[in-house]
C-alpha positions as CSV (number, residue, x, y, z in Angstrom):
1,X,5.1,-2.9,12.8
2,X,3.9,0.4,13.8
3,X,2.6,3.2,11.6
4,X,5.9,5.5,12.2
5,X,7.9,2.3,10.9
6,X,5.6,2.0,8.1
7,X,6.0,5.5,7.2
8,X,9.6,5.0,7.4
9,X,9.9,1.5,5.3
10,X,7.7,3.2,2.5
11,X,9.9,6.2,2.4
12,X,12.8,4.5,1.9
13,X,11.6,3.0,-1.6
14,X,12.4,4.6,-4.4
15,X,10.5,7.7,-6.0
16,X,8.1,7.8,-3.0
17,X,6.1,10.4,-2.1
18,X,3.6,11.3,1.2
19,X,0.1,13.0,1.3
20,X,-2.7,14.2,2.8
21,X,-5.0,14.2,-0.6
22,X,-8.4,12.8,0.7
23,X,-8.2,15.2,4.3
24,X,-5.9,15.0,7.5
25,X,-6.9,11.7,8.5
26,X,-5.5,10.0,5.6
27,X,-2.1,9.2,5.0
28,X,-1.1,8.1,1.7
29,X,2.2,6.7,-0.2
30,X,2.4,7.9,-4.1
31,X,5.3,6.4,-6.4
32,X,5.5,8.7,-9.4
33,X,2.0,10.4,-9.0
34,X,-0.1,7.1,-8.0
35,X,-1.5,5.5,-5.0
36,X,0.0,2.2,-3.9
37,X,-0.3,2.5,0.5
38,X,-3.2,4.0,2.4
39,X,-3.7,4.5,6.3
40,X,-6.0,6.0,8.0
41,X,-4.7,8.3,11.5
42,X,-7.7,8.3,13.3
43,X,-8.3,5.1,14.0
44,X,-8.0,2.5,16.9
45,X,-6.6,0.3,14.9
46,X,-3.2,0.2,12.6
47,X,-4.5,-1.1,8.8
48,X,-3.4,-0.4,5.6
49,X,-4.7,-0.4,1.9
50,X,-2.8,-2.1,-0.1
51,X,-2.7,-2.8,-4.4
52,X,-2.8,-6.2,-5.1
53,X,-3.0,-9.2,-8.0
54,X,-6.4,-10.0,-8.1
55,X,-6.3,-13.1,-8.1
56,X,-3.9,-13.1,-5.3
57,X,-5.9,-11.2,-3.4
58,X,-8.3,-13.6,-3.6
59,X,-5.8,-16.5,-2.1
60,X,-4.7,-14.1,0.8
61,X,-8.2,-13.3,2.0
62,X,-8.9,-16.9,2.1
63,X,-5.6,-17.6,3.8
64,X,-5.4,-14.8,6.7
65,X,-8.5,-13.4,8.9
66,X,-6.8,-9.9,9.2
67,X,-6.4,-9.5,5.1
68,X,-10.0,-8.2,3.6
69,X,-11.2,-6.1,0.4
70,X,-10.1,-3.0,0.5
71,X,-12.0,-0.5,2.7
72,X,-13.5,2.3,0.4
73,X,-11.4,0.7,-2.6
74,X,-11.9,-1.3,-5.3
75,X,-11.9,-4.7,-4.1
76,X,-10.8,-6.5,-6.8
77,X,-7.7,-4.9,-6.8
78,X,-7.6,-3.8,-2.7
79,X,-6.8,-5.5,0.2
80,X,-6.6,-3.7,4.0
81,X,-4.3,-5.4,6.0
82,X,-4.9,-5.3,9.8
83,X,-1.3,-4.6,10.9
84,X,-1.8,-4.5,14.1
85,X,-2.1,-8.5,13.3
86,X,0.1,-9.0,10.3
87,X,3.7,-9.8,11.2
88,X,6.4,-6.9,10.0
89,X,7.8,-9.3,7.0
90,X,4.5,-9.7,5.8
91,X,3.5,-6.1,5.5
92,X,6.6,-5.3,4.1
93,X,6.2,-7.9,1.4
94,X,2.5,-7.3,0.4
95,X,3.9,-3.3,0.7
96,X,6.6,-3.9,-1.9
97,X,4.1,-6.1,-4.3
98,X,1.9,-3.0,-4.5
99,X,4.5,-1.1,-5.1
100,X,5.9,-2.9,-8.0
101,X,2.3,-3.6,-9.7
102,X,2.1,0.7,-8.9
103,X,5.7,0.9,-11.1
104,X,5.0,-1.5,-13.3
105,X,1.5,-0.1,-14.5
106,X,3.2,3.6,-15.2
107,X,3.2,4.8,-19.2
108,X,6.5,4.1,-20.4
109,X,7.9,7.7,-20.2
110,X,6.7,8.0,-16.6
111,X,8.8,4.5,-15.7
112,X,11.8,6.0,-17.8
113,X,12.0,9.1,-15.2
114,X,11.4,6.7,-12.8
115,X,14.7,4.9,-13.8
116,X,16.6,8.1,-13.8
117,X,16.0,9.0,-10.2
């Protein structure tokens, strides 16, 4: 997968929004107002910040070389994802988890608008 299909598969989900908030070089994915995707533009390589279960994270560290805590996050709750090495299913299904955790951690009035978009 390539950053301009990432872009694409995250825009596609529902309630999405894209932004430059930390600076051109950063490109990040919002649903309803909070982060669940980062990537940065300016560098060699393709990798991507991604929400996660903790304790999953944990297991997919220990499982694939290309998953690590997140860069400049909070690692308990951050992986980055070297995509240039991660197949396309499995970006788009670590993508979507951080997505959900994202919707599923909004105050109650912020996943009712949510449901009526």
């Amino acid at each position: 997968m390539n950053i301009e299909e990432f872009r694409d598969f995250c825009l596609s989900m529902k309630g999405v929004t894209e932004e430059l908030p930390f600076g051109p070089d950063t490109l990040v994915y919002k649903v309803m107002g909070k982060i669940f995707a980062l990537t940065g533009l300016d560098s060699e390589m393709f990798t991507i910040n991604l929400k996660c279960d903790p304790d999953r994270a944990i297991q997919l560290r220990e499982e694939f070389h290309y998953i690590i805590p997140g860069y400049h996050m909070n690692k308990k709750h951050w992986n980055t994802v070297n995509a240039d090495i991660a197949s396309t299913t499995q970006i788009k299904e670590l993508t979507e988890h951080s997505y959900q955790l994202v919707v599923s951690s909004l105050p109650k009035k912020v996943q009712a608008e949510f449901q009526n978009l």
